[in-house]
C-alpha positions as CSV (number, residue, x, y, z in Angstrom):
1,X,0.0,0.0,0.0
2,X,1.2,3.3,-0.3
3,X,1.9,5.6,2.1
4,X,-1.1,7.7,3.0
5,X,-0.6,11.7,3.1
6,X,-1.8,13.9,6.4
7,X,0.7,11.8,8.4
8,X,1.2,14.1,11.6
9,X,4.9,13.9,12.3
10,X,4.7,15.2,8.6
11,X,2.3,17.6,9.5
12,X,4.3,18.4,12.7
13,X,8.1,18.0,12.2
14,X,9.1,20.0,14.9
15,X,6.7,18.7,17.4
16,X,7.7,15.0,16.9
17,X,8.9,14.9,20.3
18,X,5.6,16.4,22.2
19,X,3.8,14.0,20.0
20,X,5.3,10.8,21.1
21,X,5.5,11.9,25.1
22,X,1.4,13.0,24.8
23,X,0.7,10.0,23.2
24,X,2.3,8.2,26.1
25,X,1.3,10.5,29.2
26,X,-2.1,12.0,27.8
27,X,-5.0,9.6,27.1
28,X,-6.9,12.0,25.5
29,X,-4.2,12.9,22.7
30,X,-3.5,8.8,22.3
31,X,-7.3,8.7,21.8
32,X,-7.5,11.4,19.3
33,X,-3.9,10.5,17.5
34,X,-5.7,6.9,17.1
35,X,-8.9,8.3,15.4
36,X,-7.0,10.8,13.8
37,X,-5.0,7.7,11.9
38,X,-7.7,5.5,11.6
39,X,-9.4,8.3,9.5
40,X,-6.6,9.5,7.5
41,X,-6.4,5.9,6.6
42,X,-9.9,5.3,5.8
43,X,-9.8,8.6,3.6
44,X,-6.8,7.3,1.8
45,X,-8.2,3.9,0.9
46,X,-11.7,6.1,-0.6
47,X,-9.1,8.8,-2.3
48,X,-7.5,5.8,-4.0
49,X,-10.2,3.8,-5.2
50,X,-9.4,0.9,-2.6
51,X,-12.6,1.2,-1.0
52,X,-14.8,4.3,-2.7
53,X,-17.6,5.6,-0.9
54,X,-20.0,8.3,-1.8
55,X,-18.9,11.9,-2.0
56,X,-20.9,13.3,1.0
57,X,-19.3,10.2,3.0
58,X,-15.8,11.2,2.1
59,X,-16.3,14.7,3.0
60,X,-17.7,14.0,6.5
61,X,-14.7,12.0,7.1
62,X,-12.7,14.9,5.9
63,X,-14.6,17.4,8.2
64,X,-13.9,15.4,11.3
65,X,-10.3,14.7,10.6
66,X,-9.8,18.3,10.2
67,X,-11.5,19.0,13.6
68,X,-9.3,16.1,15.3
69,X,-6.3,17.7,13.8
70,X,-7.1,21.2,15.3
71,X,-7.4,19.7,18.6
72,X,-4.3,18.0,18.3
73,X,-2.5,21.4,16.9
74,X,-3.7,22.8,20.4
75,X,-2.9,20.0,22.7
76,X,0.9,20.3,20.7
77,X,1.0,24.0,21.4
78,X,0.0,23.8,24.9
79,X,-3.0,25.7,24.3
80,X,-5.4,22.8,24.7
81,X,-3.7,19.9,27.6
C-alpha cells in the first residue's frame, strides 16, 4: 500500500517529540492520534479507489479529521492539555 498523506509527524516536524511523550502520558491525545490515523487511513483507501464511498461520506470524514487535527495542533502547542 502506499503511504497515506496527512501523516502528523509530517504535519508536525518540529513537534515529533511532544507528540510521542502526549501519546504516552495523555490519554486524550492517544485517543484522538488513534482516530486521527484511523481516518486518514480510511480517507486514503476512498481517495485511491481501494474502497470508494459516496462523496458526502468522504467529505464527513474529511470534516472530522480536520476537527481532530485542530485539537491536536492545540494540545501540541500547549493551548489545549
Amino acid at each position: 500500500m502506499s503511504h497515506a498523506p496527512n501523516d502528523l509527524a509530517e504535519d508536525f516536524p518540529d513537534k515529533v517529540d511532544r507528540i510521542h511523550q502526549l501519546k504516552t502520558s495523555n490519554s486524550r491525545f492517544a485517543r484522538l492520534h488513534d482516530e486521527y490515523n484511523a481516518l486518514n487511513r480510511t480517507i486514503h483507501r476512498i481517495e485511491t479507489r481501494v474502497e470508494p464511498k459516496p462523496e458526502e461520506v468522504e467529505e464527513e470524514l474529511k470534516r472530522r479529521r480536520l476537527q481532530i487535527k485542530d485539537e491536536i495542533r492545540a494540545m501540541l502547542e500547549g493551548t489545549d492539555a
